[in-house]
ZADO-269027 format. One line per 3 residues: for each residue x, y, z of C-alpha. Coordinates in Angstrom, 3 decimals, always signed. Example, Ala and Ser with C-alpha at 12.3 -4.5 7.8 and 13.67 -1.06 7.14 Angstrom:
<recs>
+12.300,-4.500,+7.800 | +13.670,-1.060,+7.140
</recs>
This chain:
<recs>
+0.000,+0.000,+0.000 | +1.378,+3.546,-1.114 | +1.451,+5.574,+1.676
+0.074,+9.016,+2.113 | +1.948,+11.717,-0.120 | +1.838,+15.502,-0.016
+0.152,+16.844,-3.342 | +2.489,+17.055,-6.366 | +2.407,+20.539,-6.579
+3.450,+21.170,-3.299 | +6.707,+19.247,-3.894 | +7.050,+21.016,-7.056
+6.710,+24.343,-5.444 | +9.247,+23.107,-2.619 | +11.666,+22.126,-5.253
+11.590,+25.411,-7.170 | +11.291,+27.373,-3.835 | +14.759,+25.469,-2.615
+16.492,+25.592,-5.909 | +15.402,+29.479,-6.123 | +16.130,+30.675,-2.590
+13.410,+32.667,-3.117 | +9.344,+32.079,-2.685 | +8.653,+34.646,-5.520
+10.878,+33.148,-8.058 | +9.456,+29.514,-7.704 | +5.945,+31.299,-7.973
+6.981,+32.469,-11.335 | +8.260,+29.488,-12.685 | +4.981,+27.200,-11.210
+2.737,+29.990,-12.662 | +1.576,+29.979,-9.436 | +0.920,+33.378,-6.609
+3.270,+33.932,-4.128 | +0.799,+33.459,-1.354 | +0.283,+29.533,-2.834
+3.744,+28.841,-2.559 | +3.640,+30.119,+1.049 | +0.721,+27.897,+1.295
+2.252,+24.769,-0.472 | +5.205,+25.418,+2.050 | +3.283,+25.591,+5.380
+1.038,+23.027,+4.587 | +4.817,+20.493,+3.798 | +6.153,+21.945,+7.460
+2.392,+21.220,+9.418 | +2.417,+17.577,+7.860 | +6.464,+16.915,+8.091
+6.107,+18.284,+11.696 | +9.621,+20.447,+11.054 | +10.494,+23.621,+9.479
+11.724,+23.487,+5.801 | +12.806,+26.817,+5.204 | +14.696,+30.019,+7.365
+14.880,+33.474,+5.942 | +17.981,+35.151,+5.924 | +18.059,+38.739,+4.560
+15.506,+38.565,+1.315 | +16.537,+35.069,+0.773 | +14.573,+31.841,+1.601
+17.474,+29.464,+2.847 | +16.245,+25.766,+3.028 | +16.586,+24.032,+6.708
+19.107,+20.574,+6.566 | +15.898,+18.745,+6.192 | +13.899,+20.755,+3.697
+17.302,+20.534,+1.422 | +17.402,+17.093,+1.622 | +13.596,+16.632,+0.925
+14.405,+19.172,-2.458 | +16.926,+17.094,-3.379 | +15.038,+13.944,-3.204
+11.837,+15.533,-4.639 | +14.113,+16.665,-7.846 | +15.910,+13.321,-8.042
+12.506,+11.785,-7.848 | +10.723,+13.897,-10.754 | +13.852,+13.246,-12.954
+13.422,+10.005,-12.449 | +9.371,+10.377,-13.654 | +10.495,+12.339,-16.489
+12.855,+10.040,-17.818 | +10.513,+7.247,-17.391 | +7.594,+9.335,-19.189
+10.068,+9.809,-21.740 | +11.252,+6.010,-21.986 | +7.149,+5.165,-22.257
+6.437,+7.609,-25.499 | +9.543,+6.412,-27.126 | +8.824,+2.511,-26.839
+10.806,-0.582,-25.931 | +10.948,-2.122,-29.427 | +14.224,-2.250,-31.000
+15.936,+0.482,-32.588 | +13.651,+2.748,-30.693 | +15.451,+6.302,-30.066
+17.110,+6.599,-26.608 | +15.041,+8.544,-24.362 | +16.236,+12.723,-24.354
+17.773,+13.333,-20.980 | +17.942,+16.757,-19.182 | +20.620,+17.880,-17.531
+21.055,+21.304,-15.757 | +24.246,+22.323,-15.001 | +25.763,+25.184,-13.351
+28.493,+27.868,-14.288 | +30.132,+30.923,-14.159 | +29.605,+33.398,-16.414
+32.380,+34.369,-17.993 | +33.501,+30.785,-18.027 | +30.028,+29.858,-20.060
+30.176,+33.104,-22.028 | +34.042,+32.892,-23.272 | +34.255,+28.746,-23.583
+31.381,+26.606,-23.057 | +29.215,+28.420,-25.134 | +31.127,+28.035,-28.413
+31.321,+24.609,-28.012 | +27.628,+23.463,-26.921 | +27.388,+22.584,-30.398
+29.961,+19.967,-31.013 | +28.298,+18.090,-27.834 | +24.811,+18.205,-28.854
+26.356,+16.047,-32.343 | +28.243,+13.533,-30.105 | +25.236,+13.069,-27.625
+21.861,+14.194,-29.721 | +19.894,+12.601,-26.827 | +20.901,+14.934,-23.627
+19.757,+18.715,-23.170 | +21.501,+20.711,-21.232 | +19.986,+23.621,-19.305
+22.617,+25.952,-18.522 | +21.975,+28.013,-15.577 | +24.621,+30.449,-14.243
+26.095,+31.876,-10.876 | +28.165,+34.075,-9.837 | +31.931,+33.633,-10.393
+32.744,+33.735,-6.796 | +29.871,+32.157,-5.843 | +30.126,+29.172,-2.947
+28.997,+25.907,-4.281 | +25.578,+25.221,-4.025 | +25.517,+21.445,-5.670
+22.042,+20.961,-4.598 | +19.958,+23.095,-6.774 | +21.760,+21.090,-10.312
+22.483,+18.059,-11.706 | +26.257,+19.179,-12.565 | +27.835,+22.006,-11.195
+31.724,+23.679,-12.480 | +32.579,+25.470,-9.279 | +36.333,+26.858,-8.374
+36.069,+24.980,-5.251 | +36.077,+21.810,-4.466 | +32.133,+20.708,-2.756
+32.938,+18.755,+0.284 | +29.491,+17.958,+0.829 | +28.201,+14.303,+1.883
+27.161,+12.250,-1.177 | +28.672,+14.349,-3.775 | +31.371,+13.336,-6.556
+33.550,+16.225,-6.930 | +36.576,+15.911,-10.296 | +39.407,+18.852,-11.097
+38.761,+19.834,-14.434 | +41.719,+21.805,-14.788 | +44.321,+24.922,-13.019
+44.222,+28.034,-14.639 | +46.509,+30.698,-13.990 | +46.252,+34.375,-15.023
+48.157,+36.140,-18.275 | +48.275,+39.280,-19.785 | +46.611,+39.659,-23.716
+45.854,+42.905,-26.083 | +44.464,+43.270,-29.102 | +47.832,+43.255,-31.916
+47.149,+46.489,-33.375 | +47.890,+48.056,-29.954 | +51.723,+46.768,-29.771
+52.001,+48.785,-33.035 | +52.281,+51.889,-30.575 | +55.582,+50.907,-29.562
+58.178,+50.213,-31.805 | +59.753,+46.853,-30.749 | +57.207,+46.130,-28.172
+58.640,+43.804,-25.201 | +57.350,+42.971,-22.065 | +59.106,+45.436,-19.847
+57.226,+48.187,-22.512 | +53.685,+46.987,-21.543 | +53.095,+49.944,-18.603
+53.602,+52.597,-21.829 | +50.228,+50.699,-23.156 | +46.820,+51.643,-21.436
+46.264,+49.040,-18.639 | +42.640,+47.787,-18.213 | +42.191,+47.405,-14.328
+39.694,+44.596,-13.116 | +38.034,+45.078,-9.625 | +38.797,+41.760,-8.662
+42.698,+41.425,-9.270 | +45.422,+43.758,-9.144 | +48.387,+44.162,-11.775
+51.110,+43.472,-9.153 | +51.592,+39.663,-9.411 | +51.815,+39.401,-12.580
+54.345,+42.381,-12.850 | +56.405,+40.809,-10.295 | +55.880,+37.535,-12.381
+57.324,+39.213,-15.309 | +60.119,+40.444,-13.859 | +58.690,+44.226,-13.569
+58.545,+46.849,-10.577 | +55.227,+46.449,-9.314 | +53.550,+49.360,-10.908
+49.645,+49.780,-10.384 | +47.817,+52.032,-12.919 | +45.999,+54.930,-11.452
+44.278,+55.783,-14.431 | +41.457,+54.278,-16.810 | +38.497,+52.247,-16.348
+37.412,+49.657,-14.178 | +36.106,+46.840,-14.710 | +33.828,+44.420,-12.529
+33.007,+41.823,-15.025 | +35.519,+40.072,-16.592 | +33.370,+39.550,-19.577
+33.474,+43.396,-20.264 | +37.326,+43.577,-19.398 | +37.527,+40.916,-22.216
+35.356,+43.220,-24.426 | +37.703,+46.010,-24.155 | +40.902,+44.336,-24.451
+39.398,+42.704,-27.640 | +38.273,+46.716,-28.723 | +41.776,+47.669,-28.625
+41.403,+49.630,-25.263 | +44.129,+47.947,-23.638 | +46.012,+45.377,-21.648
+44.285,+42.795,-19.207 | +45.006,+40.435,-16.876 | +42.852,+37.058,-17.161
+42.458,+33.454,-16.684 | +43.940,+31.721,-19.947 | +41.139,+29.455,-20.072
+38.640,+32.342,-21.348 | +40.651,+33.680,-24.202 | +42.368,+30.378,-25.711
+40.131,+30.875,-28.424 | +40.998,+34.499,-28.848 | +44.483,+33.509,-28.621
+44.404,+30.810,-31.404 | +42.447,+32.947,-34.037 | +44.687,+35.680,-33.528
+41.885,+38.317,-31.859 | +44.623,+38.928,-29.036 | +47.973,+38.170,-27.915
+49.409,+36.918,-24.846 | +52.375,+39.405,-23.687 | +55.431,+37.567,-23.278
+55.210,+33.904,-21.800 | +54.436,+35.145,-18.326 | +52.083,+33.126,-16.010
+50.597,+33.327,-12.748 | +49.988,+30.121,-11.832 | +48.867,+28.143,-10.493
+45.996,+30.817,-8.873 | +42.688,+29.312,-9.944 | +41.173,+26.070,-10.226
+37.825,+24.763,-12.096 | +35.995,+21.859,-10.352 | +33.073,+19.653,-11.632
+30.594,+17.954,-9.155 | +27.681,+15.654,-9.085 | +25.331,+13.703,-6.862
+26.825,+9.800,-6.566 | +24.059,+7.654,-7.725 | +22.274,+9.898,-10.018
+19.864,+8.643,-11.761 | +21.220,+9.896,-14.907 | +24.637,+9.494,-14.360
+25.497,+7.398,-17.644 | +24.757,+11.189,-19.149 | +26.737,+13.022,-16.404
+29.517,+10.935,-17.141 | +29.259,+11.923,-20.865 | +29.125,+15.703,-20.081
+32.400,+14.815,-18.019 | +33.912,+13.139,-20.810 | +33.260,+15.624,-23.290
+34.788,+18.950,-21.424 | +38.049,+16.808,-20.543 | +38.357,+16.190,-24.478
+37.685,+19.998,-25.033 | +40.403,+21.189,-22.347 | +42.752,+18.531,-23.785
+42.276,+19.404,-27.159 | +42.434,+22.827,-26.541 | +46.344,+23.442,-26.737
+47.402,+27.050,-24.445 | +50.841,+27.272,-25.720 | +50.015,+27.188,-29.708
+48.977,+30.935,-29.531 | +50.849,+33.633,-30.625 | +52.238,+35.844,-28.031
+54.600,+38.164,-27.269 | +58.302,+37.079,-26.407 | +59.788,+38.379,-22.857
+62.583,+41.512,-23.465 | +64.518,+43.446,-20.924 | +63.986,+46.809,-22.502
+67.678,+46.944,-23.744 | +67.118,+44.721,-27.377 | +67.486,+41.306,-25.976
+64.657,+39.331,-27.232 | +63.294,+41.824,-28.739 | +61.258,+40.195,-31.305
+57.444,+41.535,-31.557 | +55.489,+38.767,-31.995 | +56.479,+34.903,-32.359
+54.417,+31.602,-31.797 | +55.314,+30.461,-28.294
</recs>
């Protein structure tokens, strides 16, 4: 005998709700009034006998329990999907493989400059899995419950949870080439007589000191708090920036900018890929997981033309050379 179960909807609206932080947000995705997902929610607490949410500022932060009950109440309606799915596609043979969704997780700039691009070429190896990107916030902590696979620059540590190093970055210095053209023999110990691009987030100083350079901060010029936009402008001409090597390898390879000199700070940043153990669609996790090593590996940092280290005084003074 089945026992007793909340209504569907109000484990929908506890899913959304959990994976939201926020009562209003799951409304809008249920189609539903914020006063029924309050509803939903009280009735879950007055039948579980224990509180399933805490508010903290304007956020609705999900108690141990009402986490765990999301997490479960997700796993369980992928599981109905999939099964739904498996049902109108038949058992005979040769029948199509059921379409899997996957939502995964990711920074910004990091789905912007490199996953984006190369959505397509997955979609061709593995025609049956959707992915739902969703993104947050580069420094964001991990928060693996509220996605099927998240890319984090921390490890998660949290119980239940496979957690793989995609790769270390470390941070480099790029321009657009028409701005070397400024200075006559351009080396690296010429780059302060460019216009610097400052990001909010990271100062100049180790990678001048990386280089070989006094540690010289500019004063001058915009700020940027977005690495996307800092990318922008660099691109535009407007100057030198500092970033992770992983956003503009494709930049680098077609030529759009060059790395200055063969200076790296590394290693300062690492990318990290987690997922629930026992998923139920792990087989398609695994696949995702597969493909974005192949990417990195095939992605080669070093073939990218740069610009070759100098002192200032002629020695290796050549403008730019494949590294």
């Amino acid at each position: 005998m089945i026992p007793h179960l909340p209504p569907l909807q109000s484990l929908r609206a506890l899913e959304a709700a959990a994976r939201h932080r926020s009562f209003t947000r799951a409304a809008d995705e249920l189609n539903l009034t914020h006063s029924a997902v309050s509803h939903h929610m009280r009735s879950l607490e007055q039948q579980l006998g224990t509180a399933l949410f805490r508010r903290v500022g304007a956020r609705m932060i999900p108690t141990s329990v009402g986490a765990r009950l999301a997490e479960r109440v997700r796993i369980g309606m992928s599981e109905l999907i999939e099964a739904m799915s498996e049902a109108r596609a038949g058992t005979a043979a040769g029948a199509s493989p059921a379409v899997v969704r996957l939502e995964i997780s990711v920074m910004t700039d990091l789905a912007a400059q490199w996953l984006i691009p190369r959505l397509g070429r997955f979609s061709e190896q593995q025609p049956h899995i959707d992915l739902v990107v969703r993104i947050h916030a580069d420094i964001a902590a991990p928060d693996p419950y509220s996605v099927d696979v998240g890319i984090w620059h921390q490890r998660v540590e949290a119980t239940g949870f496979v957690t793989r190093k995609l790769l270390d970055d470390y941070v480099i210095a790029v321009c657009h080439p028409d701005l070397i053209a400024r200075v006559p023999g351009f080396t690296v110990a010429d780059t302060h007589k460019l216009p610097m691009l400052r990001f909010a987030y990271r100062s100049w100083r180790d990678w001048q000191v990386a280089a070989g350079l006094t540690p010289h901060e500019p004063t001058r010029g915009p700020i940027f708090d977005d690495s996307g936009l800092l990318l922008r402008a660099a691109m535009a001409g407007q100057g030198v920036a500092t970033t992770r090597s992983l956003l503009v390898r494709d930049a680098l390879a077609s030529g759009e900018l060059v790395q200055i000199g063969d200076v790296r700070v590394a290693p300062s940043l690492e990318y990290h890929v987690s997922w629930r153990e026992n998923h139920p669609h792990e087989r398609a996790i695994h696949a995702f997981w597969q493909w974005m090593q192949d990417e990195i590996a095939a992605t080669t940092p070093l073939a990218v033309a740069s610009l070759r280290r100098g002192d200032g005084n002629g020695n290796d003074d050549v403008p730019i050379a494949q590294a």
